[in-house]
N, C-alpha and C positions, 0 to 999 in steps of 0.2 A: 784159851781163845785161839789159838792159832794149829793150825793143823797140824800134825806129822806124820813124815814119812822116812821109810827107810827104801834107800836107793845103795845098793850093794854091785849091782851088773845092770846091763841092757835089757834084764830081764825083768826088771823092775819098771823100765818106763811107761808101762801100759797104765798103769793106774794113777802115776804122776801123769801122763799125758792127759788123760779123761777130767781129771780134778781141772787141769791149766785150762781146759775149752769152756771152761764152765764163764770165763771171763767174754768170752766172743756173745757181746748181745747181738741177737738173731737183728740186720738192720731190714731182713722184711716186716717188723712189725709196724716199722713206722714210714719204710720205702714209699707208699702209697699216699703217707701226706706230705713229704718233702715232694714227689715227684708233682702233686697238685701244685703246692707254690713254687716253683717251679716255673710251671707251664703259666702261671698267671705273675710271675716276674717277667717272662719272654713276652706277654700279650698287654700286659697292663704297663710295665714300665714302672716311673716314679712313683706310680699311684697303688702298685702291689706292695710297692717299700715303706709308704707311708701306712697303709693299710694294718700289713701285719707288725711294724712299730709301735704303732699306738695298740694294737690287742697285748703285746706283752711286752712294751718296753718301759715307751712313755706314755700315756692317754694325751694329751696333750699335744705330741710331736708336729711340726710343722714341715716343710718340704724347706724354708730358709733355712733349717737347721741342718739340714741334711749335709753338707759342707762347713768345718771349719777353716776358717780364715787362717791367710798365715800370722795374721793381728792376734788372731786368737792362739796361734802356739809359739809368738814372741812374748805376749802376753804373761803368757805361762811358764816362760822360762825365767822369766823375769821374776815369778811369783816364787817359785819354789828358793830355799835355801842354798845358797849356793855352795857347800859342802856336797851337798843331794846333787845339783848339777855338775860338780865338777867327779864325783863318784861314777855318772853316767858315762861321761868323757872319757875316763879310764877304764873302764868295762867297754864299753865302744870303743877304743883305740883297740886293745889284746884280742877281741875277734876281731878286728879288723888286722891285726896284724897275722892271725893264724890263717883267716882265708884267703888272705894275698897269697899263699904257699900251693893254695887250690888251680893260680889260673894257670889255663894251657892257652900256648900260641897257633896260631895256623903253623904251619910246614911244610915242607917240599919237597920232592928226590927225586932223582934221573936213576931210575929202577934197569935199564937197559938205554940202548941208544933212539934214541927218536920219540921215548914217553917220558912225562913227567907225570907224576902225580903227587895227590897231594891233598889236605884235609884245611879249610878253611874253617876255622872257630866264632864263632857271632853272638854275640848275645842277643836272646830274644826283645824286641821292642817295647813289651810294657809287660810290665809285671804286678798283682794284685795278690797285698798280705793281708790275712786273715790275721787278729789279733783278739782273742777272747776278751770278753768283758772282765770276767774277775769280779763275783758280786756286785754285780750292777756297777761295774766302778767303782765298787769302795775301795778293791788292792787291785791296783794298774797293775797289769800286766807289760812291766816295761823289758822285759828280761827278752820275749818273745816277739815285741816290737826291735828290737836291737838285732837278734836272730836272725830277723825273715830279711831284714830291710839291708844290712851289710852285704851279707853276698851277693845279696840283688846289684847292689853299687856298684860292690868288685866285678862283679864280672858285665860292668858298664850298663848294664838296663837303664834306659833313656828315661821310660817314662813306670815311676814304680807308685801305687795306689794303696793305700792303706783302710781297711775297714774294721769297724771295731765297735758294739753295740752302746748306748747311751745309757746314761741314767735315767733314773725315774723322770727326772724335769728334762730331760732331754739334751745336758749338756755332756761333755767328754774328759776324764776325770784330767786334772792340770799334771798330771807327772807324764800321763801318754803324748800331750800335746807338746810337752815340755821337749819331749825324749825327740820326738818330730821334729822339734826347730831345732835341735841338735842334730838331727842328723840330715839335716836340708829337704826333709821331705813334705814337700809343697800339698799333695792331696790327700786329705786324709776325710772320710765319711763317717758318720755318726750314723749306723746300719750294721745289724748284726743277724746269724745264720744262716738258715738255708736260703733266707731270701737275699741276703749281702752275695752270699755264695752266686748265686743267679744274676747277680747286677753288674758282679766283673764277666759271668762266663757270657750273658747276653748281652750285657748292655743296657741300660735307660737314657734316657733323658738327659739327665745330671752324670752318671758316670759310665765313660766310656769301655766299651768290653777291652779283656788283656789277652795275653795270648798264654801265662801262667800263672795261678793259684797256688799259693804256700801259705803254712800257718796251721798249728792246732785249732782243735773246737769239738764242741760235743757231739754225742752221737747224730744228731740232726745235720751239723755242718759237712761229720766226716763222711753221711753220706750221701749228702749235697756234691762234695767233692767226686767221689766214686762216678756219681749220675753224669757229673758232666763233663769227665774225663773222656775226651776224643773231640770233645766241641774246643778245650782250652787243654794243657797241660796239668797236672799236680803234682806236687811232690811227691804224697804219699798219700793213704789213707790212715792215721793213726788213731791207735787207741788209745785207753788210760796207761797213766806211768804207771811203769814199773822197777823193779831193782831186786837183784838176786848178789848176796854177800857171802862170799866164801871167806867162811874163817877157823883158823886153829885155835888151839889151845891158848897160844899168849895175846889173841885178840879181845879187848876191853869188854864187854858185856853192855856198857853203861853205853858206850859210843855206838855199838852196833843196834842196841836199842832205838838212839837218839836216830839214825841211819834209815833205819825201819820205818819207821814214823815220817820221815822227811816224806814221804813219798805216798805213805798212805792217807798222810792229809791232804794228799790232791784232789780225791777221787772217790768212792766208795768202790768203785770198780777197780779203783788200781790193788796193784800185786807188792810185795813184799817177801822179799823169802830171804834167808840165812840157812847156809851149808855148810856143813863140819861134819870133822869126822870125832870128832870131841862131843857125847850127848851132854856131860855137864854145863860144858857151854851153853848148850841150845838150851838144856833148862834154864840157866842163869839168865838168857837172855829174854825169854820171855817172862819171868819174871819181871824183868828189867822193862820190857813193854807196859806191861800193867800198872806200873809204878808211875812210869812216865806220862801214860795217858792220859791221869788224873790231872787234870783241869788246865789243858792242853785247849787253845780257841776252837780249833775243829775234834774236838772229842769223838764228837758222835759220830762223824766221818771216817775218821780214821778206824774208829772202833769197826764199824762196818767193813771197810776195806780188809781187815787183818782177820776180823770174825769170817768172812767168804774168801779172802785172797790169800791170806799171810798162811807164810808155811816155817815151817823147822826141817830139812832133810838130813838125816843122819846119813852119812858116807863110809863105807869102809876106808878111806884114805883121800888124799887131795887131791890123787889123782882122777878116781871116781869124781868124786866132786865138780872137777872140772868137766871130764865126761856130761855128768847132769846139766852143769849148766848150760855145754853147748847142744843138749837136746830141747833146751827151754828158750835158748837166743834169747837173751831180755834185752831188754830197751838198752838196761844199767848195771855195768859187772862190777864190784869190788871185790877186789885183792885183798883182804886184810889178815896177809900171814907174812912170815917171816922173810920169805924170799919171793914177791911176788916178779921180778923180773923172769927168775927162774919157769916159768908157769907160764908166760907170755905165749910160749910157740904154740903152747896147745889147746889157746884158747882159737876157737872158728867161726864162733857166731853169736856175737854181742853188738849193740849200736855205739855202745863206748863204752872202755874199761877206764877204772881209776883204781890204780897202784900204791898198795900201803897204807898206811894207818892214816897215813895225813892228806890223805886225798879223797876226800866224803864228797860224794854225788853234786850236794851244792855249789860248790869249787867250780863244775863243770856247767853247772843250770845259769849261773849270773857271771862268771869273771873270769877263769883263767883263759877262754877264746875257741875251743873249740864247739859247735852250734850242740843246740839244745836239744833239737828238732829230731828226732831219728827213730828209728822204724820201732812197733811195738809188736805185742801178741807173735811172736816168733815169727816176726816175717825180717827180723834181722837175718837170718838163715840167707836172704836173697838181696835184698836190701840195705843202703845207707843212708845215713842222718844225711837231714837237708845242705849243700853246698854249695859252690858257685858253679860247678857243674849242672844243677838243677835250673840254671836260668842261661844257660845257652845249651845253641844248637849246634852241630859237624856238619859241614857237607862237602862230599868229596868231589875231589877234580881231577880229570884224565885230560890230559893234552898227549895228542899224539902224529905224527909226524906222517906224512905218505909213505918212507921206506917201511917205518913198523907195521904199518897196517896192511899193505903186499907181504909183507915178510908172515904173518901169521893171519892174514884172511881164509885161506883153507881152514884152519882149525875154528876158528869163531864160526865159520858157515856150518863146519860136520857139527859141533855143538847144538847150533841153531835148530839143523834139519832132525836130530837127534830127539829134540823136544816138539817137533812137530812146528816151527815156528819160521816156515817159509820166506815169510819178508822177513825179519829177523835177519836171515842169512843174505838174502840180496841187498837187503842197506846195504851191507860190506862189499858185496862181489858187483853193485854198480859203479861203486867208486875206481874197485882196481881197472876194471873195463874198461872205463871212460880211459881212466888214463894210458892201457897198454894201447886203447885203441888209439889215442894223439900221437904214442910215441912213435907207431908203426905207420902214421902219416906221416910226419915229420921227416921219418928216414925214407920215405917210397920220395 
């Protein structure tokens, strides 16, 4: 079921690279009808949201529903088990305690005599999380709601908006609502994809446009997002998950199995791959897939994902290995050898590694605190997982004094006229004029 390749040098990557694009669904196939809804969320408003709600959410949907009450996500906190609640609280406390490590302060420096500069930190004023359904709400996506919605906090966003598609009857499943009143977040819409996507970057009626978009979603959402990148902000464009596991010889079979699967039950589109330089392993382990699959809740998923995505790489050594992996950037690196500290420095382009045997991908998706969110399809190469830098802005500041700007107006003005940019150079050379000419009254 699962592919293989042998990757021995750089001279191998041609044909692992060709195999990996095959994951990039072409988004012009379906550009042309996002781009429609779209244009008719921008001109219709509440009534493009209800519209295409009801063709594929709810039949039913009303425009009252379209907002949950905060009634409705005390309601619901109250509902759930409070084991369940108080699990949420602790998984929301640990990111929240690893993005507080993210903020940056404004600052300030006297660079020479008469300038100061210096970089002002802001968080952007509203922020809009995208929050996948998860089978029509039957598994809340509370993992992803905790994600988007934290660093948004930390790094102070005033007003932060949450969208997230309904059920068939049009309600919002009670763990999302629930996670919501836990986490004080007052706005939350019952509106999902490209057209939720259009309701934060344009605006309606009912919800007011934001100034940034974060949040997975499917191909339709991510390239809802893409379209309206320059109107609002995004985090990223993501694709399906992925995970790529380098392991030796004394690595479990049965674990990296179990490892493999986490991730291909997300997706049909998602990736899975296992790297060694050990092939017994790799046989074992796909054995060990086959075995597992069997009657597994997403069987058929998974099975598709590993039947197009999953791979076996044989390496000539770990170091290779590591090589491969960072020509592949995945989402999600495991370490599962002997000394994965050792190996750290030469890893370049992954969205986040997890070190050792006992640190399996899901550790990282629900609870230890670092965000979930991070870059896919090897755009980790350029790219990081979502943070509290993603929800604020820089802007710098020059104060400068009359001595500094005599003292180097020649050079600003030769600059200026260098580029053809005539007033450019006079801004500067009227200020010093004005003043050598007062000073040479003052003295007459």
């Amino acid at each position: 079921m699962l592919h293989f390749f042998s990757y021995q040098n750089s001279s191998d990557w041609g044909e692992l690279q060709a195999w990996s694009k095959s994951r990039r669904q072409p988004a012009a196939e379906i550009e042309n009808t996002v781009r429609s809804i779209l244009h008719e969320v921008q001109n219709q408003g509440d009534q493009a949201l209800l519209h295409y709600t009801k063709q594929f959410d709810c039949p039913t949907f009303r425009l009252e529903q379209l907002r949950a009450t905060s009634e409705d996500s005390a309601r619901a906190a109250d509902q759930i088990p409070k084991h369940d609640r108080d699990l949420i609280l602790e998984a929301a406390a640990n990111i929240r305690a690893f993005h507080q490590h993210q903020k940056e302060t404004s600052w300030f420096s006297h660079e020479a005599p008469g300038l100061t500069l210096g970089q002002l930190v802001n968080p952007v004023q509203r922020a809009g999380l995208y929050i996948p359904g998860g089978r029509s709400g039957e598994t809340p996506l509370i993992s992803s709601l905790l994600m988007n919605c934290i660093p948004a906090q930390v790094a102070g966003v005033r007003d932060i908006v949450a969208v997230t598609p309904p059920a068939e009857d049009g309600t919002l499943n009670p763990y999302i609502l629930a996670t919501a009143h836990l986490l004080g977040l007052e706005n939350i819409y019952a509106v999902g994809s490209a057209w939720a996507i259009g309701a934060l970057a344009f605006g309606t009626e009912s919800i007011f446009p934001v100034d940034i978009i974060s949040g997975p979603g499917n191909i339709y959402v991510t390239t809802a997002k893409r379209l309206v990148h320059g109107q609002v902000g995004i985090d990223m464009a993501a694709g399906p998950s992925e995970i790529i596991i380098i392991a030796d010889a004394e690595a479990d079979p049965q674990w990296l199995a179990a490892d493999l699967l986490s991730q291909a039950e997300h997706d049909a589109l998602s990736s899975a791959i296992v790297i060694s330089p050990d092939a017994n392993l790799l046989k074992r382990v796909e054995t060990e897939v086959e075995r597992q699959l069997q009657g597994l809740p997403r069987e058929e998923t998974a099975r598709q994902s590993l039947t197009h995505h999953g791979a076996c790489i044989l390496t000539l050594d770990l170091r290779t290995a590591l090589d491969a992996a960072n020509c592949l950037a995945p989402e999600h690196l495991q370490l599962c050898i002997q000394d994965p500290w050792s190996a750290l420095g030469r890893i370049h382009n992954a969205g986040a590694v997890f070190l050792g045997h006992f640190s399996p991908e899901p550790l990282g998706d629900y609870f230890a605190g670092p965000n979930h969110v991070l870059p896919t399809l090897g755009t980790a190469r350029f790219a990081s997982g979502l943070s509290v830098r993603h929800f604020c802005k820089k802007t710098s500041l020059i104060a400068a004094d009359q001595s500094y700007l005599s003292a180097h107006a020649d050079k600003i003005s030769r600059l200026a006229r260098l580029e053809g940019l005539e007033a450019h150079a006079r801004s500067v050379e009227k200020r010093i004029r004005k003043k050598h000419s007062e000073l040479t009254s003052k003295r007459s």
